[in-house]
FIFI-220525 format. One record per residue (C-alpha): chain; residue in one letter; x, y, z. Coordinates in steps of 0.05 Angstrom, whole numbers, plus 5000, padded with zeros to 4 digits. Example, Ala and Ser with C-alpha at 12.3 -4.5 7.8 and 13.67 -1.06 7.14 Angstrom:
FIFI-220525
+-------+------+------+------+------+
: kette : rest :   xx :   yy :   zz :
+-------+------+------+------+------+
:     A :    A : 5246 : 4910 : 5156 :
:     A :    S : 5273 : 4979 : 5143 :
+-------+------+------+------+------+
This chain:
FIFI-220525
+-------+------+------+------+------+
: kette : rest :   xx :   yy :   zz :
+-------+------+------+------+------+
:     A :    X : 4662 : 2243 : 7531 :
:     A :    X : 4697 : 2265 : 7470 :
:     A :    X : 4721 : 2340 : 7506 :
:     A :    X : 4749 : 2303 : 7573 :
:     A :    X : 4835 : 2307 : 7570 :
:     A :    X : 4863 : 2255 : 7630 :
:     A :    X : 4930 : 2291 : 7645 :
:     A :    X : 4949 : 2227 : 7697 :
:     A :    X : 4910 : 2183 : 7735 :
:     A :    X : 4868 : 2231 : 7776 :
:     A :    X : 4867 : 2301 : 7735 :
:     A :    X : 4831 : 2312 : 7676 :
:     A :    X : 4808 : 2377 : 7630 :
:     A :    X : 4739 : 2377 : 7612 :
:     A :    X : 4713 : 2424 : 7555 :
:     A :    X : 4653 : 2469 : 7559 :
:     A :    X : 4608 : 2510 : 7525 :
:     A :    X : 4634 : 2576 : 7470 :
:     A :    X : 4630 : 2638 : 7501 :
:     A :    X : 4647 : 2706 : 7464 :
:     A :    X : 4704 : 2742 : 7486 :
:     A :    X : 4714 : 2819 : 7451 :
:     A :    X : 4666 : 2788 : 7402 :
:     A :    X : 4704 : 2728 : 7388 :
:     A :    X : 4687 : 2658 : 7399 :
:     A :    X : 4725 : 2633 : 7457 :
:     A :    X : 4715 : 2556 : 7491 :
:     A :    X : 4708 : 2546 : 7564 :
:     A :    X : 4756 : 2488 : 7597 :
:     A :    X : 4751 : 2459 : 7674 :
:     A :    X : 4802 : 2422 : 7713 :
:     A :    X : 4775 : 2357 : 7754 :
:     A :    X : 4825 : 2323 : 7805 :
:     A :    X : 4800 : 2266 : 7844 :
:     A :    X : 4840 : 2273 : 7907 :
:     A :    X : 4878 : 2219 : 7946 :
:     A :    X : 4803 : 2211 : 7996 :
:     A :    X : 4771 : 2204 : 7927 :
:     A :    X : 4732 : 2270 : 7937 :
:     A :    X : 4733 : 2310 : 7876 :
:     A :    X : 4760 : 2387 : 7865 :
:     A :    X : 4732 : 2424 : 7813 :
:     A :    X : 4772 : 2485 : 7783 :
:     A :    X : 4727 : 2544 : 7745 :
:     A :    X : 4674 : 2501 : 7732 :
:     A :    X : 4640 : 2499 : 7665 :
:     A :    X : 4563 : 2495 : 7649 :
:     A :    X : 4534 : 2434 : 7682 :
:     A :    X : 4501 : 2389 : 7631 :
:     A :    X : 4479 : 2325 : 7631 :
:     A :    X : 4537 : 2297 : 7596 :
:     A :    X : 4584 : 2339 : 7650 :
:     A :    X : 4536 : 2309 : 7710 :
:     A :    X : 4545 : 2239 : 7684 :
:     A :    X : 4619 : 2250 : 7677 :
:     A :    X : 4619 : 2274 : 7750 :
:     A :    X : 4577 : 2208 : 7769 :
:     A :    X : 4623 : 2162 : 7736 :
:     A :    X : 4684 : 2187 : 7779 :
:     A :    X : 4636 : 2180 : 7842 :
:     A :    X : 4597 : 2244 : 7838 :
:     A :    X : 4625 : 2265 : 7913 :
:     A :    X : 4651 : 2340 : 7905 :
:     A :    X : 4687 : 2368 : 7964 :
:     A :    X : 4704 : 2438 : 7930 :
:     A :    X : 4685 : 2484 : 7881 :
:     A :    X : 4734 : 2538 : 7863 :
:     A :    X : 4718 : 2603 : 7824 :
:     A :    X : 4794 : 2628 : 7811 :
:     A :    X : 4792 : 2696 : 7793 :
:     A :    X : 4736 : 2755 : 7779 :
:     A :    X : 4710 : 2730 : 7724 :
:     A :    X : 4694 : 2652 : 7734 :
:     A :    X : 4630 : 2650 : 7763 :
:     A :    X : 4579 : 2636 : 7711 :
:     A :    X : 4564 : 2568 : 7736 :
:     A :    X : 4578 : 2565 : 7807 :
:     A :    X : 4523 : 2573 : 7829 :
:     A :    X : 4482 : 2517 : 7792 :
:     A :    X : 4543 : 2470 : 7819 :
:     A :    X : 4535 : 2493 : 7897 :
:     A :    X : 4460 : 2479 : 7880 :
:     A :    X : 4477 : 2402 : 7858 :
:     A :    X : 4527 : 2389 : 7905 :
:     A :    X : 4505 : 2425 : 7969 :
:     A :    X : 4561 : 2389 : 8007 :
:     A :    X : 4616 : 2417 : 7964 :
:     A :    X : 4654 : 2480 : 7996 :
:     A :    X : 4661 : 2535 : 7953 :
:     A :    X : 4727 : 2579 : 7951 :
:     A :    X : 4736 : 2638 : 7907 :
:     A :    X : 4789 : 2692 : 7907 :
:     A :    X : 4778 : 2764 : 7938 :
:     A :    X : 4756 : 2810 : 7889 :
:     A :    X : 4704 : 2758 : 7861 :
:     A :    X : 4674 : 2767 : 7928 :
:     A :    X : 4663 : 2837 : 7924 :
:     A :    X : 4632 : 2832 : 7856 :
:     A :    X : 4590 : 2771 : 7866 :
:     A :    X : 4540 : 2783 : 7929 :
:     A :    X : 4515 : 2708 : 7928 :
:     A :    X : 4594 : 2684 : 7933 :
:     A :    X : 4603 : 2733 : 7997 :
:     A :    X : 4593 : 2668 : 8037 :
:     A :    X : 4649 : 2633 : 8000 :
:     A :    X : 4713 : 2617 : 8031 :
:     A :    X : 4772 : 2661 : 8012 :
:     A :    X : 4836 : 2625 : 7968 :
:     A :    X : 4898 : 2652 : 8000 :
:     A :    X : 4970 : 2632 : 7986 :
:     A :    X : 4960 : 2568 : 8033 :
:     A :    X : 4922 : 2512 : 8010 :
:     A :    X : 4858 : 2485 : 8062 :
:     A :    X : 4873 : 2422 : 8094 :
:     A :    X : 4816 : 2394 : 8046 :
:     A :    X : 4857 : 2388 : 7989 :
:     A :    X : 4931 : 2405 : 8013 :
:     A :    X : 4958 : 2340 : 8006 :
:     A :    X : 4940 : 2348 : 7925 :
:     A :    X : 4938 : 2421 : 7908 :
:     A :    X : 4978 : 2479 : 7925 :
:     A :    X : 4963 : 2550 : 7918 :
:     A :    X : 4977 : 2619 : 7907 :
:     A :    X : 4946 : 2686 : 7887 :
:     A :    X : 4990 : 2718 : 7829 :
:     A :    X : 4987 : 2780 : 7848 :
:     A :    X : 5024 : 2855 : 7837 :
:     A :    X : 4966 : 2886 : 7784 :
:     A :    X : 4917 : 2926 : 7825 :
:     A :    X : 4861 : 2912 : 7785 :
:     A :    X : 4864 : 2828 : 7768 :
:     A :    X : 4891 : 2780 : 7805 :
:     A :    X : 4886 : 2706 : 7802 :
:     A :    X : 4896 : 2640 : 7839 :
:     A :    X : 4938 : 2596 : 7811 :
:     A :    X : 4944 : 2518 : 7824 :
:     A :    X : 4989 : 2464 : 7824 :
:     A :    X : 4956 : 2387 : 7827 :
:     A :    X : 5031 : 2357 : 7851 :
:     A :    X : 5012 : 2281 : 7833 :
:     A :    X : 5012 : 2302 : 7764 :
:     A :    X : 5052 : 2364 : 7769 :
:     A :    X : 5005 : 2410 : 7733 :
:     A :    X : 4995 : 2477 : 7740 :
:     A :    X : 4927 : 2506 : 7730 :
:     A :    X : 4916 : 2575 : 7702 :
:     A :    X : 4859 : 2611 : 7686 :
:     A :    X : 4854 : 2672 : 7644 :
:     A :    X : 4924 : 2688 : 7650 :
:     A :    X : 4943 : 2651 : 7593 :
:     A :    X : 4902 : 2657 : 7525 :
:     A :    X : 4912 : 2620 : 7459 :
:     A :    X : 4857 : 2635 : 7430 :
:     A :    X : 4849 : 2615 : 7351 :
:     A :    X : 4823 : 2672 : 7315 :
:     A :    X : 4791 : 2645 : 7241 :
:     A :    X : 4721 : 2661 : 7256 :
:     A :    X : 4730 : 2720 : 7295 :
:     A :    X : 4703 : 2790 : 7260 :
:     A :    X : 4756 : 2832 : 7244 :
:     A :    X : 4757 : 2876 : 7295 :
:     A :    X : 4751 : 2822 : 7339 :
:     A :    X : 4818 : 2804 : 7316 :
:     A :    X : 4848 : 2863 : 7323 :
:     A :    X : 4837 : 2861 : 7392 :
:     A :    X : 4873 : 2791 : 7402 :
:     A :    X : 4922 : 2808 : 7364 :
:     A :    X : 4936 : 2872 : 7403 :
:     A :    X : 4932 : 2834 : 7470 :
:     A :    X : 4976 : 2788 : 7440 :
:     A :    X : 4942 : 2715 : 7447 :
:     A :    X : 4924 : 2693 : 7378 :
:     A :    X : 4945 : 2617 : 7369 :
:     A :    X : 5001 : 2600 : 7371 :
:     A :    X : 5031 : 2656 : 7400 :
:     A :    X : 4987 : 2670 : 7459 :
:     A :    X : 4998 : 2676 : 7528 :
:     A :    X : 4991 : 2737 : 7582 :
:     A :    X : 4955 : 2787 : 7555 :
:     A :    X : 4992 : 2850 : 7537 :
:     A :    X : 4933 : 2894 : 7581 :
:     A :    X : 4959 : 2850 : 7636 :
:     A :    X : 5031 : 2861 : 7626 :
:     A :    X : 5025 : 2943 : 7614 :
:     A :    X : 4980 : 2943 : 7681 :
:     A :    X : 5023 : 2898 : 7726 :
:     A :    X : 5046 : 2950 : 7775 :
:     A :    X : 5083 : 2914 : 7826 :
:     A :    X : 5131 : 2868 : 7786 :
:     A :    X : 5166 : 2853 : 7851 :
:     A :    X : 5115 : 2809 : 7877 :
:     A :    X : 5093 : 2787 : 7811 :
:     A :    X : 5163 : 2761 : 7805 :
:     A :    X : 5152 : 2731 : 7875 :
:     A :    X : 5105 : 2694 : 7849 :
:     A :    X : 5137 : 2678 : 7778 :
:     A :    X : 5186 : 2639 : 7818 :
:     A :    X : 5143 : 2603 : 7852 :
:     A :    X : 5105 : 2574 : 7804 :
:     A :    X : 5182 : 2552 : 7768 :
:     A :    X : 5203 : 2527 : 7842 :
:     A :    X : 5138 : 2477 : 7828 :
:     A :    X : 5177 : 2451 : 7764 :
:     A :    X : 5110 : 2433 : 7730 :
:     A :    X : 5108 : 2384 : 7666 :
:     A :    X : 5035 : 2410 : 7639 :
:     A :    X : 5005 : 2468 : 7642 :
:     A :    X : 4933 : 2478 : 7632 :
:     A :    X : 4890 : 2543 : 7628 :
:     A :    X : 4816 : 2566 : 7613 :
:     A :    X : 4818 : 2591 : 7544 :
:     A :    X : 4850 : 2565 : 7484 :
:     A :    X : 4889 : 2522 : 7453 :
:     A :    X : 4947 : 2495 : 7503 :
:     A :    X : 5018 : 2504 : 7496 :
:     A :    X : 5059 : 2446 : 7464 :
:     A :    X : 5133 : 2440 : 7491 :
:     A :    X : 5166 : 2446 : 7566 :
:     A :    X : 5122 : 2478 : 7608 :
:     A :    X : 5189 : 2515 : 7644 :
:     A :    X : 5205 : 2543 : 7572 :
:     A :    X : 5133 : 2571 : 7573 :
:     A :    X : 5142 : 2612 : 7636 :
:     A :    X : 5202 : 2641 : 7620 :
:     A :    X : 5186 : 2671 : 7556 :
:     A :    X : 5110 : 2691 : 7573 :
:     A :    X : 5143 : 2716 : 7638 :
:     A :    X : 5212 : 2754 : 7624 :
:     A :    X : 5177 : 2818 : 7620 :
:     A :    X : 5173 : 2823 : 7697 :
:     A :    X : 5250 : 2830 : 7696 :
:     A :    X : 5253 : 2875 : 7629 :
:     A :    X : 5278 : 2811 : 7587 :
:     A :    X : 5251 : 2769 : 7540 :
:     A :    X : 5263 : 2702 : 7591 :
:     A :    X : 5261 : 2699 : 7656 :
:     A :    X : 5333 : 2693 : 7682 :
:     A :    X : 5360 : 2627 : 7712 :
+-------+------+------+------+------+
């Protein structure tokens, strides 16, 4: 598969169907880690073609977990927990709430199950009342796994107001990242910082998210400057 990214020997980024985001063309991107059982963990999983089940096949086709990160991943859950009936779905709090047919899903805290712990930590960046997110780290690799709170999204065949939009949240390639709504709304920059720290305290050396195109460059560099606002600076202090 031309869209599948190996990030080491047991991670890789697999691309996914357009959707439109504000009216602009946006692509869709899942993370796949084969874990040290050889059970695989699927992150935000993307539309669940052919070409996607055959890529699943070829790396054993046994899924142990399916996680819907934040509020808005869902779309294809639930033709995933129909193919792999064995696979134990996870999906964060508010998600819950909003989806009735996820109610039976487990809950993502800030500790990862014992099903994947030995692979993946976790935690839910949190301090804006209305999103929140899980965030993972795959420690073989050291990659840390976004969702929608980083956006580099290319705007050339976006309508114009379309890109007005990006450019006002502030994640037109190359100079995306956390989305100024985000920022403005993030009320409790305490534990946002909390978590900032965190996710430096990982030292990651890639960093992956849903939308977009990914950051080039230290992945340290790229927290600090898309996270200094939290401390009223333009980098996030050593």
């Amino acid at each position: 598969m031309s869209d599948v990214v190996a990030l080491g020997d047991r991670i890789w980024m697999v691309g996914g169907p357009e959707l439109v985001f504000a009216g602009a063309p946006m692509n869709t991107r899942m993370t796949v880690v084969r874990l040290e059982n050889g059970a695989l963990w699927i992150h935000s999983p993307i539309a669940l073609t052919d070409v996607v089940t055959e890529f699943i096949e070829s790396l054993g086709g046994d899924v142990c977990a399916i996680v819907a990160p934040n509020k808005f991943h869902h779309l294809w859950v639930a033709d995933w927990r129909e193919r792999f009936p064995e696979a134990r779905v996870f999906a964060e709090a508010d998600l819950k709430r909003k989806v009735a047919a996820l109610e039976d899903a487990e809950d993502i805290s800030d500790e990862a199950p014992a099903l994947y712990r030995a692979d993946v930590e976790q935690l839910i960046f949190s301090g804006n009342r209305l999103f929140q997110e899980a965030v993972f780290f795959h420690k073989p690799s050291r990659t840390l796994i976004f969702t929608d709170l980083m956006i580099n999204l290319s705007a050339d065949r976006a309508p114009l107001l379309a890109r007005w939009f990006l450019a006002f949240e502030g994640v037109i390639y190359p100079h995306g990242g956390v989305p100024r709504l985000y920022r403005w709304l993030t009320s409790d920059k305490a534990r946002a910082r909390a978590c900032v720290e965190q996710l430096l305290a990982w030292s990651p050396q890639n960093l992956v998210f849903s939308h977009g195109e990914l950051f080039t460059g230290d992945p340290e560099a790229v927290l600090r400057r898309e996270f200094g606002y939290l401390w009223g600076q333009s980098q996030v202090p050593e």
